[in-house]
Each structure stands twice: as structure tokens, then as C-alpha cells.
PyMOL commands that place a pseudoatom at each C-alpha (Angstrom):
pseudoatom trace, name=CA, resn=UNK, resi=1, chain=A, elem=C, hetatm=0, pos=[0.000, 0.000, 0.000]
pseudoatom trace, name=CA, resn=UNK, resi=2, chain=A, elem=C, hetatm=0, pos=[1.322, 3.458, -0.646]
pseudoatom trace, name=CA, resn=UNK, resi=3, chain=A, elem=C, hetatm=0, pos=[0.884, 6.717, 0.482]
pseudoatom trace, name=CA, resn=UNK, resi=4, chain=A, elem=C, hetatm=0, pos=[-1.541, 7.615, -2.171]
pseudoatom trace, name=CA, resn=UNK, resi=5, chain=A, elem=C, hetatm=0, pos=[-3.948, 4.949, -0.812]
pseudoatom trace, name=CA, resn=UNK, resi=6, chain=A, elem=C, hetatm=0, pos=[-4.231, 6.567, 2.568]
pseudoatom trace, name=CA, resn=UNK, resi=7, chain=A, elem=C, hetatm=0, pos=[-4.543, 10.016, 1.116]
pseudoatom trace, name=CA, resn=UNK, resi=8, chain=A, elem=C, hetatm=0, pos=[-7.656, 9.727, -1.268]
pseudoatom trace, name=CA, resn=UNK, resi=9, chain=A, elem=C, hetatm=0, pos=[-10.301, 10.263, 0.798]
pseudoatom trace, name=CA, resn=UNK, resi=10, chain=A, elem=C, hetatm=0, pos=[-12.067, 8.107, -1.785]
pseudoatom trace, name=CA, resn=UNK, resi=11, chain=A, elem=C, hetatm=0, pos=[-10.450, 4.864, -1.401]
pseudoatom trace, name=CA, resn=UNK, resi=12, chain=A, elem=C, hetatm=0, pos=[-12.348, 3.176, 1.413]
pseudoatom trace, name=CA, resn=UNK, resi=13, chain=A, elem=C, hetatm=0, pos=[-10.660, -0.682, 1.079]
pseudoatom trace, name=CA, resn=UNK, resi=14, chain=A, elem=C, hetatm=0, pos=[-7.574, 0.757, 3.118]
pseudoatom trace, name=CA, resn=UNK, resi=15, chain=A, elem=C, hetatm=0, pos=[-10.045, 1.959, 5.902]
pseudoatom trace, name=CA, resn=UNK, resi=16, chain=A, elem=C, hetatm=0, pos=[-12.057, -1.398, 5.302]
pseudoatom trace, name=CA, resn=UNK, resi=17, chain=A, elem=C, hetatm=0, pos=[-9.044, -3.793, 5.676]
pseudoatom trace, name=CA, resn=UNK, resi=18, chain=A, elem=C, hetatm=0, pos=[-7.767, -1.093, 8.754]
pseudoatom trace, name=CA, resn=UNK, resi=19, chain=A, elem=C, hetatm=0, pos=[-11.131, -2.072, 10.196]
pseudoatom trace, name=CA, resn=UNK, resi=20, chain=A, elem=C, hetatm=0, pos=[-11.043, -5.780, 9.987]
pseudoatom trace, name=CA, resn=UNK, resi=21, chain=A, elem=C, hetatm=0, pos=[-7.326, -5.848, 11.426]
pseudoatom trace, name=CA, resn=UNK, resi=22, chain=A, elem=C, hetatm=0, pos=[-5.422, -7.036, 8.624]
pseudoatom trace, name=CA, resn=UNK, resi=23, chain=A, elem=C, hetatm=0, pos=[-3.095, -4.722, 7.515]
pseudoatom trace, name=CA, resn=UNK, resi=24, chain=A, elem=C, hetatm=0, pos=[0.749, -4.442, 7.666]
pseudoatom trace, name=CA, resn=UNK, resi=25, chain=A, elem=C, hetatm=0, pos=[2.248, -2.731, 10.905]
pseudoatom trace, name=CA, resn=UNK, resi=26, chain=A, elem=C, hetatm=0, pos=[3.490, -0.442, 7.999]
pseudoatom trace, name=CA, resn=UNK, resi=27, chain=A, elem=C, hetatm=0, pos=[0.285, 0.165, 6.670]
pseudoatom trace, name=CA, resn=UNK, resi=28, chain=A, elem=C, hetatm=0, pos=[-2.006, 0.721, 9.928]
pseudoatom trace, name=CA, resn=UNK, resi=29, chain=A, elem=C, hetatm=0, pos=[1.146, 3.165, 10.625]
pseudoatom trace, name=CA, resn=UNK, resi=30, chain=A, elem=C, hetatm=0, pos=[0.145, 5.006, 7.282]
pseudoatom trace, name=CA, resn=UNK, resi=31, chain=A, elem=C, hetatm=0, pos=[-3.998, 4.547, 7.696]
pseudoatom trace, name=CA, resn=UNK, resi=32, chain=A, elem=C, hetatm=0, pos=[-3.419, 5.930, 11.769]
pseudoatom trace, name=CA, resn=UNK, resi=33, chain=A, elem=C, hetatm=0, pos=[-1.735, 9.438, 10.258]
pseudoatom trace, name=CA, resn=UNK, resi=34, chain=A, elem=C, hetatm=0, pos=[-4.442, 9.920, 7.593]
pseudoatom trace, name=CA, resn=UNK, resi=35, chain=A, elem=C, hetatm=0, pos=[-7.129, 9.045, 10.222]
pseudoatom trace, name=CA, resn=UNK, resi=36, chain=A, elem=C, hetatm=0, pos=[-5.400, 12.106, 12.756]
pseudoatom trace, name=CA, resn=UNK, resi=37, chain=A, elem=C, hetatm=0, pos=[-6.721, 14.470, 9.793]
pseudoatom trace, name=CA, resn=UNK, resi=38, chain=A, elem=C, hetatm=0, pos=[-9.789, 13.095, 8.591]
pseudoatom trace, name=CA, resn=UNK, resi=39, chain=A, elem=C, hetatm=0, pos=[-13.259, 13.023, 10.434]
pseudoatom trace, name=CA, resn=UNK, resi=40, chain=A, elem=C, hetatm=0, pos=[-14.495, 11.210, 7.500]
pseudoatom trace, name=CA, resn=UNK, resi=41, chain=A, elem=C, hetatm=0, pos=[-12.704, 8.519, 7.791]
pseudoatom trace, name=CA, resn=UNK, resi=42, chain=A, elem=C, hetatm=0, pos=[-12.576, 8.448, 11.254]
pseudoatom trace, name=CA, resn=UNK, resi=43, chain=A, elem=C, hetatm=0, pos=[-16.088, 7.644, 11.312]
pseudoatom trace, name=CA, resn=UNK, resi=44, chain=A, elem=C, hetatm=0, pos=[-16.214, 5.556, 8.604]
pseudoatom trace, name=CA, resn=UNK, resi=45, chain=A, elem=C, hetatm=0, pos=[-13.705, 3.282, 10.434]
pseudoatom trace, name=CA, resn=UNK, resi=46, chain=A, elem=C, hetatm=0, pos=[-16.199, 3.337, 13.748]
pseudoatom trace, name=CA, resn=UNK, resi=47, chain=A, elem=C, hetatm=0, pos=[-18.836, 1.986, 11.148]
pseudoatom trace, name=CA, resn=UNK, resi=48, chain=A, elem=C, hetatm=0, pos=[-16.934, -0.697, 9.735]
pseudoatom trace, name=CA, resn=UNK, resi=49, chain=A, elem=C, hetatm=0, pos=[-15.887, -1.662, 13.006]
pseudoatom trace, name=CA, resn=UNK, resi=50, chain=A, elem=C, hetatm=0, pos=[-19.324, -1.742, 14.607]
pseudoatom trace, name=CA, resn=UNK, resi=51, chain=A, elem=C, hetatm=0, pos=[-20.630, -3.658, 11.400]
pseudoatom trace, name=CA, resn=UNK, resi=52, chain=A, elem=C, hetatm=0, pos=[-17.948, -6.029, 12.329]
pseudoatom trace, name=CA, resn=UNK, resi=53, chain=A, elem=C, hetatm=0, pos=[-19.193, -6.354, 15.790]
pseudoatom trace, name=CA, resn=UNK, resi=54, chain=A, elem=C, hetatm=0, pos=[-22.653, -7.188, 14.112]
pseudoatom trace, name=CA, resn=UNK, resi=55, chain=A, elem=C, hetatm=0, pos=[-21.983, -9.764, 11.652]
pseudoatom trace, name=CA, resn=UNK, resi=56, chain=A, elem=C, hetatm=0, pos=[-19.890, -11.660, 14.566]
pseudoatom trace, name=CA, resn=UNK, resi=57, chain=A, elem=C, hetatm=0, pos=[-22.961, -12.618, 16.316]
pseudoatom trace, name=CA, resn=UNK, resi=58, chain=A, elem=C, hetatm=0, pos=[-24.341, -13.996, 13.378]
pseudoatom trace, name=CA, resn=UNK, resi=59, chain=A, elem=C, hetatm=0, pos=[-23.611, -17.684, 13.600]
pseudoatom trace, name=CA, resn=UNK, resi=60, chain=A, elem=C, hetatm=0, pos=[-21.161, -19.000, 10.362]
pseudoatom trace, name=CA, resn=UNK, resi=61, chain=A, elem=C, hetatm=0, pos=[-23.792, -21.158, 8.659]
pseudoatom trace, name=CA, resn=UNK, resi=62, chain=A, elem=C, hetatm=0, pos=[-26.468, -18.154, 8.289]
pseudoatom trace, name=CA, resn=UNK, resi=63, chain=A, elem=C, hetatm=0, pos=[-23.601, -17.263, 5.628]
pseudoatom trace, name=CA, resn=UNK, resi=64, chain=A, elem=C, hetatm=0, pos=[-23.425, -20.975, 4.493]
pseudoatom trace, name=CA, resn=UNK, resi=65, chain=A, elem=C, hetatm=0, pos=[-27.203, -21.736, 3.995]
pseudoatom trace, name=CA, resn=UNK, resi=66, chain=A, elem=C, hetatm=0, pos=[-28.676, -18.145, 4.016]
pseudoatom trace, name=CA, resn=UNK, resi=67, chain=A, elem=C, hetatm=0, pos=[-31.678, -16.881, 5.883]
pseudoatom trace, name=CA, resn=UNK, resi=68, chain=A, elem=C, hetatm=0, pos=[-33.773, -18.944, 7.351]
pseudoatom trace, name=CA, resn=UNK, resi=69, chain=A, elem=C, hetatm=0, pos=[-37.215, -20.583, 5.263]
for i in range(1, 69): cmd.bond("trace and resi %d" % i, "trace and resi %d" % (i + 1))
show_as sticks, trace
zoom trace
């Protein structure tokens, strides 16, 4: 990931992949600095992470065999 990833407000898969933990300690450095100065994102993280949250309570074969009948 470079810089120019963390800068565009518009690219949201950095803040996405921030959110779900799975970045480089390099990266999260990089996503961290751009969060300082952005609100946006800031809150965008606090959605993905509360989305997170959400879909961990639902149980792994809702995603297998879909809602129930």
C-alpha cells in the first residue's frame, strides 16, 4: 500500500481492511496518520468496526445456507 492509498479520501478498502485488522504494521502506521486528519474517515472506520461487531454474532452457517425458510 502506498501513500496515495491513505490520502484519497475516496479509497475506502484501506479503511475497510484497517477495520477488519489485517493490515501491515506499515500500513495501519500510514492509515493511523491519515485518520489524525480526517473526520471522515474516522467515522467511517467506527462503522466498519461496529458492522464487524454485528456480523460476529451472526452464527457461520447463516452465511453458508442463508436466511432462514
Amino acid at each position: 500500500m502506498s501513500n496515495q492509498h491513505v490520502s484519497n479520501p475516496h479509497d475506502h478498502s484501506s479503511l475497510g481492511a484497517y477495520a477488519l485488522g489485517v493490515l501491515t504494521p506499515r500500513e495501519a502506521t500510514e492509515v493511523e496518520a491519515h485518520l489524525r486528519a480526517c473526520p471522515d474517515g474516522r467515522r467511517e472506520v467506527a462503522d466498519l468496526v461496529h458492522l464487524r461487531s454485528a456480523l460476529d454474532t451472526v452464527p457461520p452457517e447463516a452465511f453458508i445456507d442463508g436466511p432462514p425458510p
